[in-house]
C-alpha positions as CSV (number, residue, x, y, z in Angstrom):
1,X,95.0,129.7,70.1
2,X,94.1,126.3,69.1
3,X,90.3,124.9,68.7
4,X,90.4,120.8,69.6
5,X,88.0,119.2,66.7
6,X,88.2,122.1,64.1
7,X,90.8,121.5,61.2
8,X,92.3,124.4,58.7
9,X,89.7,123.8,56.3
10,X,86.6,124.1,58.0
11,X,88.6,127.3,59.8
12,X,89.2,128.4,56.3
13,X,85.3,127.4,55.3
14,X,84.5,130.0,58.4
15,X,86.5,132.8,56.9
16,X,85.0,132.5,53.5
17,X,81.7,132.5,55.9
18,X,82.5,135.4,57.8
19,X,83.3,137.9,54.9
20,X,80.3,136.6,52.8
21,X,78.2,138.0,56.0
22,X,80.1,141.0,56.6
23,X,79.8,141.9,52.7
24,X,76.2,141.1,52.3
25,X,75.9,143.3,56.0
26,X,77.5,146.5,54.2
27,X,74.0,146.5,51.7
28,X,71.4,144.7,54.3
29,X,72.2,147.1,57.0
30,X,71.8,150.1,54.9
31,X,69.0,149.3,54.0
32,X,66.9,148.2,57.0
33,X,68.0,151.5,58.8
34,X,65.9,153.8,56.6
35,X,63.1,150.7,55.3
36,X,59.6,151.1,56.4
37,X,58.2,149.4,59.8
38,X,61.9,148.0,61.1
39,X,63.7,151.7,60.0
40,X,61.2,153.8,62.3
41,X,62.8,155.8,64.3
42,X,60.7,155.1,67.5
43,X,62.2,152.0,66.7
44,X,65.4,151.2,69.0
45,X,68.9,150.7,67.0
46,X,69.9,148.3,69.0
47,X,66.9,146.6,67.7
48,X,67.4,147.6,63.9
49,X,71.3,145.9,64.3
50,X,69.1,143.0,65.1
51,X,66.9,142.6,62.6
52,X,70.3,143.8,60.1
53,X,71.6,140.2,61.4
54,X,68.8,138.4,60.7
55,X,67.8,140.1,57.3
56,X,71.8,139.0,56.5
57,X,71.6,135.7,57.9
58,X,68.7,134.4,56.1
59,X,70.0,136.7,52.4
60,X,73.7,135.7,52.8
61,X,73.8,131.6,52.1
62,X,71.2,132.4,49.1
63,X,73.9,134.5,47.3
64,X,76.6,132.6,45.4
65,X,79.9,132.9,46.8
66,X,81.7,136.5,47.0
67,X,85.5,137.1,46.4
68,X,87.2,138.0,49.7
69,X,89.0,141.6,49.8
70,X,92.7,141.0,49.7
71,X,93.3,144.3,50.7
72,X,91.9,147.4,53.0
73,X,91.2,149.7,49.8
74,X,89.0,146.7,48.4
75,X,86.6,146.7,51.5
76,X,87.0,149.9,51.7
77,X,85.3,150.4,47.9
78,X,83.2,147.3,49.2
79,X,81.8,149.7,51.9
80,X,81.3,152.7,50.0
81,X,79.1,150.7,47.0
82,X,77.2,148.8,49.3
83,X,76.1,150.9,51.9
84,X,75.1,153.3,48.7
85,X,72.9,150.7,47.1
86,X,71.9,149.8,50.5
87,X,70.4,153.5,51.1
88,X,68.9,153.8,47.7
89,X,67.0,150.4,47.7
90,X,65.5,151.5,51.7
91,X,64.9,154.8,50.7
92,X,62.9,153.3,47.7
93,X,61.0,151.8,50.0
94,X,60.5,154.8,52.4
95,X,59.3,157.2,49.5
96,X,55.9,154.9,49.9
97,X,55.6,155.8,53.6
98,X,56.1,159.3,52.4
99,X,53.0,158.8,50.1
100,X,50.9,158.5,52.7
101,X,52.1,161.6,54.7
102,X,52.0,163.3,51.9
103,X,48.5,162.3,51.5
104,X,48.0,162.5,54.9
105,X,49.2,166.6,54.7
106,X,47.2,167.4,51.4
107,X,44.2,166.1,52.8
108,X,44.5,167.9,56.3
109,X,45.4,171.0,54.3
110,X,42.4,171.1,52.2
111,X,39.8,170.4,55.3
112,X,40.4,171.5,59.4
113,X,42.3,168.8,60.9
114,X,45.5,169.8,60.2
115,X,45.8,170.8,63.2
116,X,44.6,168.0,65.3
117,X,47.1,165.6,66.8
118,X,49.8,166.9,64.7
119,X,52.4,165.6,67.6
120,X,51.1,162.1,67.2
121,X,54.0,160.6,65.2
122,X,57.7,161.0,65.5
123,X,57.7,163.7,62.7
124,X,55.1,166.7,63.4
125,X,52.0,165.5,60.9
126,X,48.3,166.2,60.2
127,X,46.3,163.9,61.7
128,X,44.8,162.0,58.7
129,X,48.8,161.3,57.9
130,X,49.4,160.0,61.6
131,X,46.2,157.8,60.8
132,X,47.4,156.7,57.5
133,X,51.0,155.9,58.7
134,X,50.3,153.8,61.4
135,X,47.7,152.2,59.4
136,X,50.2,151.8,56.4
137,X,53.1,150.3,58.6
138,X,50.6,147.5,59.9
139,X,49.3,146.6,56.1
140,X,52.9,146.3,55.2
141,X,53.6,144.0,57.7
142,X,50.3,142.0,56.8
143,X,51.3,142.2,53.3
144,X,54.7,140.2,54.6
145,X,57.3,143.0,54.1
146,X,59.7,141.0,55.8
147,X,59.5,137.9,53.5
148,X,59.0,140.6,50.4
149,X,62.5,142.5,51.8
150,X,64.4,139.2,51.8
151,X,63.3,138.7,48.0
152,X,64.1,142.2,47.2
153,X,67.8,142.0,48.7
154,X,68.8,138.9,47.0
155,X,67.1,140.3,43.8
156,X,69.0,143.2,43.8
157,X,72.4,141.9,43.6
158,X,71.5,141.1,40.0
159,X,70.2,144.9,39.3
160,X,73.3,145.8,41.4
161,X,76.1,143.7,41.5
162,X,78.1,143.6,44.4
163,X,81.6,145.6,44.0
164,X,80.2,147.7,41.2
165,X,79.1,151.6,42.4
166,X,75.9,152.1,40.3
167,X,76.2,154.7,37.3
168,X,75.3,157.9,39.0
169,X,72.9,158.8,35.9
170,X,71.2,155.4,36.1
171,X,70.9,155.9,39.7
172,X,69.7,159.3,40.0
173,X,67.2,159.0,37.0
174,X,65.5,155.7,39.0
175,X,65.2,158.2,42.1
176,X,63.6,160.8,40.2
177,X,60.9,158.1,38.9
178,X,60.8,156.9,42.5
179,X,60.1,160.1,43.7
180,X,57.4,161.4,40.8
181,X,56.0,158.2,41.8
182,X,55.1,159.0,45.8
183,X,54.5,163.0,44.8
184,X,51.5,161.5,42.3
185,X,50.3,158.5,44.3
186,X,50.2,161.2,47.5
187,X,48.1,163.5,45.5
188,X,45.9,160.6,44.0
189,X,45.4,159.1,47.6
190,X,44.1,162.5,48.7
191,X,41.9,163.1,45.5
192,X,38.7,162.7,47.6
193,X,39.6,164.9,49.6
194,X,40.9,167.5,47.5
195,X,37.3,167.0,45.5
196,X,35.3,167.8,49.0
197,X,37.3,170.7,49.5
198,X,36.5,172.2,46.2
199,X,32.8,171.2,46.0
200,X,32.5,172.9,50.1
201,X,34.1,176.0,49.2
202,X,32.0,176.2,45.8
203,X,29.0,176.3,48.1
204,X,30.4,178.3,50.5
205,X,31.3,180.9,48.3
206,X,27.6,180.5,46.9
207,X,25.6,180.7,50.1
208,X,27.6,184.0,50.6
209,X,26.7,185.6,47.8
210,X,23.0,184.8,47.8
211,X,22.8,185.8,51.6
212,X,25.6,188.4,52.7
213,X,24.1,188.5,56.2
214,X,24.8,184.9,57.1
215,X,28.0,184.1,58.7
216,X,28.6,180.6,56.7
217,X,32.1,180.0,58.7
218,X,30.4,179.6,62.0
219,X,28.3,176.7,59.9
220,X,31.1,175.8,57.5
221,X,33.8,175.1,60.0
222,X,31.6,172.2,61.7
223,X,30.4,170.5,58.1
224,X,33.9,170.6,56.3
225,X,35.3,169.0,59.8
226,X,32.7,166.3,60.4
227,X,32.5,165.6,56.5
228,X,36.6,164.8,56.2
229,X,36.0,162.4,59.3
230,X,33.7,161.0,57.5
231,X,35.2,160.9,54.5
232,X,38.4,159.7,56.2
233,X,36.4,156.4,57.6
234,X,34.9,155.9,54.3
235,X,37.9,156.4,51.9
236,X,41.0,155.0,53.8
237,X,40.5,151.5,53.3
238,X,40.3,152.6,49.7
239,X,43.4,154.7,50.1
240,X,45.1,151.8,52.0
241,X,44.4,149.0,49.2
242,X,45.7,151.1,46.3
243,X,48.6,152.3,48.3
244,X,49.3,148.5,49.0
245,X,48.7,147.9,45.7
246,X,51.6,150.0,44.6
247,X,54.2,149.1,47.4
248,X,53.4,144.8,45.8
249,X,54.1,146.0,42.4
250,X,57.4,147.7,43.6
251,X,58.5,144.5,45.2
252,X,57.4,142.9,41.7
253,X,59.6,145.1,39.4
254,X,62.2,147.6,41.7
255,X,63.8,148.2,38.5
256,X,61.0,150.3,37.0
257,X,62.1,153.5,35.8
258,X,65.9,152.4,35.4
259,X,67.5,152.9,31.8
């Protein structure tokens, strides 16, 4: 088939085009599946192939030109490295929404919501963590996660080049440090409410000592559930800046805690 108006080197130009795209697609597409906000999964797949496009469309001139694989066994290595990186950098990038569920949990644990609204979310969770995930998915979309994920995936072709499957000790040691990292920001989020929980069952424990007679759960139960409301309306925009806090400083060095 013949095109009227296109000669063998623009044909030739959209070849070179085509394979930059479908190369760049193997890491991009990876990644957005399992990302925060556009890798939900109440969010449609047909609609995450979408945004894949678009993420590659805007990431793909900005990289400098990629040899084309000159046989199947190269893309085929192509597909296995990138989609690899791919997972690891979205998965990154997931830990911080486990953070907050995390957070979410401990603090429901240590008070009597966990409970309440547990079916709120895709995944069974506490209430407080339905509350902080929703709330977390919106700051990161005011905090221009999109823009930040475009910088990120041109970024990381220089900590990962493209064609090159990442050392497996290199790699697994930057997952354990990206993991340590949610496990302790989760149980630093929910420090106020692990605090409450100890002071309330200190006085508990107190009141039923001093008077044996008095049945402190019927009074307990009502305080420890009204306080971590409270406490919830009064802490999360705390919890929410220093969780931000820590997803801007990922996008600032992704690289920490790689050898």
């Amino acid at each position: 088939m013949r095109f009227e108006g296109i000669t063998p080197e623009l044909m030739a130009l959209l070849g070179i085009g085509f394979w930059q795209a479908a190369i760049v697609f193997l890491r991009i597409g990876a990644m957005v599946s399992i990302m925060p906000a556009f890798g939900e999964q109440m969010f449609p797949t047909q609609m995450r192939l979408a945004v894949g496009l678009v993420f590659t469309a805007v990431v793909a001139p900005a990289l400098p030109q990629m040899p084309m694989p000159e046989t199947i066994m190269q893309y085929a290595g192509l597909i296995a490295t990138e989609v690899v990186v791919g997972l690891a950098l979205g998965m990154a990038l997931r830990m911080f929404m486990h953070m907050l569920q995390t957070a979410g949990s401990i603090a429901a644990q240590c008070t009597s919501l966990s409970q309440v609204l547990g079916g709120a979310g895709v995944d069974p969770m506490p209430a407080v963590g339905a509350v902080l995930w929703i709330a977390g998915i919106a700051l990161a979309i005011l905090l221009d996660l999109h823009i930040r994920a475009v910088e990120l995936m041109i970024g990381s072709y220089q900590l990962f080049p493209v064609g090159q499957f990442p050392e497996a000790s290199g790699l697994s040691e930057w997952g354990v440090f990206r993991v340590s990292q949610a496990f302790s920001g989760a149980f630093t989020l929910a420090a106020p409410f692990i605090i409450t929980a100890v002071i309330y069952n200190l006085t508990l424990g107190i009141i039923n000592r001093a008077m044996p007679q008095l049945m402190v759960v019927f009074i307990g139960a009502p305080v420890i559930t009204l306080g971590a409301l409270f406490l919830l309306m009064v802490s999360a925009p705390m919890i929410l800046d220093v969780w931000g806090r820590n997803l801007l400083s990922f996008f600032a060095n992704p690289g920490a805690g790689m050898p």
